[in-house]
C-alpha positions in Angstrom: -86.3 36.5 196.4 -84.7 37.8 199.4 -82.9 40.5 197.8 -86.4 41.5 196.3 -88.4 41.3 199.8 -85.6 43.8 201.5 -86.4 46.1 198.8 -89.9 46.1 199.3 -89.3 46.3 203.5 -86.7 49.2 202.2 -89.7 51.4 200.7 -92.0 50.6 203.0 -89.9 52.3 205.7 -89.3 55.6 203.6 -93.1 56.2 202.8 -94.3 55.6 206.1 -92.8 58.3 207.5 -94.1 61.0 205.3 -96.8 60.1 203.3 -98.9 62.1 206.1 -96.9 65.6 206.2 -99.0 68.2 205.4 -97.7 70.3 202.2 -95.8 67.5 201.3 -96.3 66.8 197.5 -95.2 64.6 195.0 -92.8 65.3 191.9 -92.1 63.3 188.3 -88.6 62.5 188.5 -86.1 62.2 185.9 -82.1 62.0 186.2 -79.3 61.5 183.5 -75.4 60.9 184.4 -72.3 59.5 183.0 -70.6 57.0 184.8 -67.2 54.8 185.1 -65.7 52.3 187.5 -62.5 53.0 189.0 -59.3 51.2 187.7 -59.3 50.1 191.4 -61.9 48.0 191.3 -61.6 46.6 187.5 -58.2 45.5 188.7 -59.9 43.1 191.2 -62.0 41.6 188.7 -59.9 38.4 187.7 -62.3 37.6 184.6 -61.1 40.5 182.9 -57.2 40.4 183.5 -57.0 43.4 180.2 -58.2 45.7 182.8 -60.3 47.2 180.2 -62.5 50.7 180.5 -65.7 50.2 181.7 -67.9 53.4 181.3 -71.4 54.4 179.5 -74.5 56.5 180.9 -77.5 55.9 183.0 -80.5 57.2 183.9 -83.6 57.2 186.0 -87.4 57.6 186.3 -89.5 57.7 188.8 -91.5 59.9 191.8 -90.0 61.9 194.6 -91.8 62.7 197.5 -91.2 66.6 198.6 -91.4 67.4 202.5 -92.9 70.4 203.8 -90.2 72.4 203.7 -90.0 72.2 199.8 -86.6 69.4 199.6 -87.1 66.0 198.2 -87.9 63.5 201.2 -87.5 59.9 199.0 -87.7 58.6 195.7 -89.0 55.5 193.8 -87.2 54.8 190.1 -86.8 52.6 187.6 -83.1 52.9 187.2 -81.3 51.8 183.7 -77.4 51.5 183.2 -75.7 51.1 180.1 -71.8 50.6 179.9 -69.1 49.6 176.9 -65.9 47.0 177.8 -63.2 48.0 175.8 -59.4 46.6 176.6 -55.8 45.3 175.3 -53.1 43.1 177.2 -49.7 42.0 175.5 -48.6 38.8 177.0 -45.3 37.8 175.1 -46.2 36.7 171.5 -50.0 37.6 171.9 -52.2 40.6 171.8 -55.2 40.2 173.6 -58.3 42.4 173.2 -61.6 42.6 175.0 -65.0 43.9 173.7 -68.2 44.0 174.8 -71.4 45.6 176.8 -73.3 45.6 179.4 -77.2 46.7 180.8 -78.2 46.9 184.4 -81.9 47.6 184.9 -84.5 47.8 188.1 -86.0 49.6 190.4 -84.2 51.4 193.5 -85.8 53.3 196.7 -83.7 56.2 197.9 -83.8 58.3 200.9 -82.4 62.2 200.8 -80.9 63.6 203.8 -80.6 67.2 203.8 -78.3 69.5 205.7 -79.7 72.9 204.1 -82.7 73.5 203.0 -83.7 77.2 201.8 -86.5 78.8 200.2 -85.0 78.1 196.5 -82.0 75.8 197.7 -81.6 72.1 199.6 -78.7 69.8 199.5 -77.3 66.7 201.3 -76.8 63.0 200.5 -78.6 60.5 198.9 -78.6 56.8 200.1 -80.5 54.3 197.5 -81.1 50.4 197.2 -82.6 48.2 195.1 -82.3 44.9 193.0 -82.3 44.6 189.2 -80.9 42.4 186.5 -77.8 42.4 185.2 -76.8 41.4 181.5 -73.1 41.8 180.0 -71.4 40.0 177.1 -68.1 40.3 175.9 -65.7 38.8 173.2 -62.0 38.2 174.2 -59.6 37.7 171.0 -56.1 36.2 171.2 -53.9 38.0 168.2 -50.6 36.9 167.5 -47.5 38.4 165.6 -48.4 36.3 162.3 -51.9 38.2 162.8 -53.8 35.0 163.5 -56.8 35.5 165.5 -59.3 33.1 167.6 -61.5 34.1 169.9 -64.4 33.2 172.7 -67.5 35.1 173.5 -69.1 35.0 177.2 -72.6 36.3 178.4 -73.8 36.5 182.0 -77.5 37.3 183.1 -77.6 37.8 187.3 -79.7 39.3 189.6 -78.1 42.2 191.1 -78.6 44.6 194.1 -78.8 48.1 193.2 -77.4 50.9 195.6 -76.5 54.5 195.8 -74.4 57.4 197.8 -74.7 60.4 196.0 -73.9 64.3 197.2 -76.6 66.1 195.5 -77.5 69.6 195.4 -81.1 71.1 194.1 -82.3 74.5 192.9 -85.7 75.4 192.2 -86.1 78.2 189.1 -89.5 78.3 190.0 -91.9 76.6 192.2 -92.9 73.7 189.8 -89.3 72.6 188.6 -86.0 71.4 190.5 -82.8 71.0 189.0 -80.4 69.0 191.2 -77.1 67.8 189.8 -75.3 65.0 192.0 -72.1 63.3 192.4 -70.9 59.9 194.1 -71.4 56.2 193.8 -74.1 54.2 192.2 -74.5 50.3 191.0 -70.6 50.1 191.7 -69.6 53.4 189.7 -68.5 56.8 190.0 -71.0 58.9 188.7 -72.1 62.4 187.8 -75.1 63.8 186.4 -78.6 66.2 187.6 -82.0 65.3 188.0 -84.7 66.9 187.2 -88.1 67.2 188.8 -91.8 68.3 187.8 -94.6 69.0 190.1 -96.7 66.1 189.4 -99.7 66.2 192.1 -100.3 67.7 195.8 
């Protein structure tokens, strides 16, 4: 609950300041990326000691407020992350194996900072946060020379807070359409993807 009321404090504080700028207008949003996280940070994860690969795609829907100057101001998404487990260990005798999946889903508020902003071209950062749910199961098998096999299947369900640091870059083709592609972190991963935008209403 309190993860959920900072959220709403969160965008609350990036409408307020331009929901009143004249020209401002507002934009369907859409992005796509693919995304992994680092070796670094699966290694400190002591549930999965097979230090498997964890990567998988997301995306995003939402609106995106444009300033006056024609670059996006904030955004409001429904944000959706899907990601495969996938990892071996030997220990000794025994081949161990992990598989499994995972979903994060909810809804994120995120605030663009730009440092250039031209008639057909803006950049700058991104900073996004959120909450949503998380859901992951796995199955861990235990393999041995004689090729006998057991194995143990978890599941966790968890409320989860969502956030974002992103580079992004944005060109508009034409007035109604910007294409932005982006780089950084989000939900804990290294991604990389673009966004797209479509003049929704003024």
């Amino acid at each position: 609950m309190r993860i959920i009321v900072l959220f709403a404090l969160t965008a609350v504080l990036f409408v307020i300041p331009t929901a009143n700028a004249q020209d401002a207008h507002w934009r369907v949003q859409g992005d796509a990326a693919w995304m992994s996280v680092p070796k670094s940070i699966v290694e400190k994860i002591h549930a999965l000691p097979e230090e498997p690969d964890i990567s998988g795609t997301a995306y995003g829907v939402g609106l995106v407020r444009f300033n006056k100057k024609g670059a996006p101001s904030y955004a409001l998404q429904f944000s959706n992350l899907r990601a495969s487990i996938e990892g071996t260990e030997r220990q000794g005798q025994f081949q161990r194996h992990i598989s499994g999946a995972g979903t994060m889903r909810g809804f994120m508020a995120t605030k663009y900072l730009n440092f250039v902003t031209r008639k057909r071209v803006s950049a700058g950062l991104a900073f996004g946060g959120g909450v949503g749910e998380l859901k992951a199961h796995y199955v861990r098998s235990f393999i041995s020379l004689s090729n006998i096999s057991f194995g143990a299947a978890k599941h966790y369900e968890h409320v989860v807070p969502f956030f974002e640091i992103l580079a992004r870059i944005d060109f508009r083709p034409e007035r109604h359409v910007t294409v932005g592609p982006f780089y950084g972190i989000r939900n804990g991963t290294l991604a990389a993807g673009v966004a797209v935008r479509i003049h929704f209403v003024k």
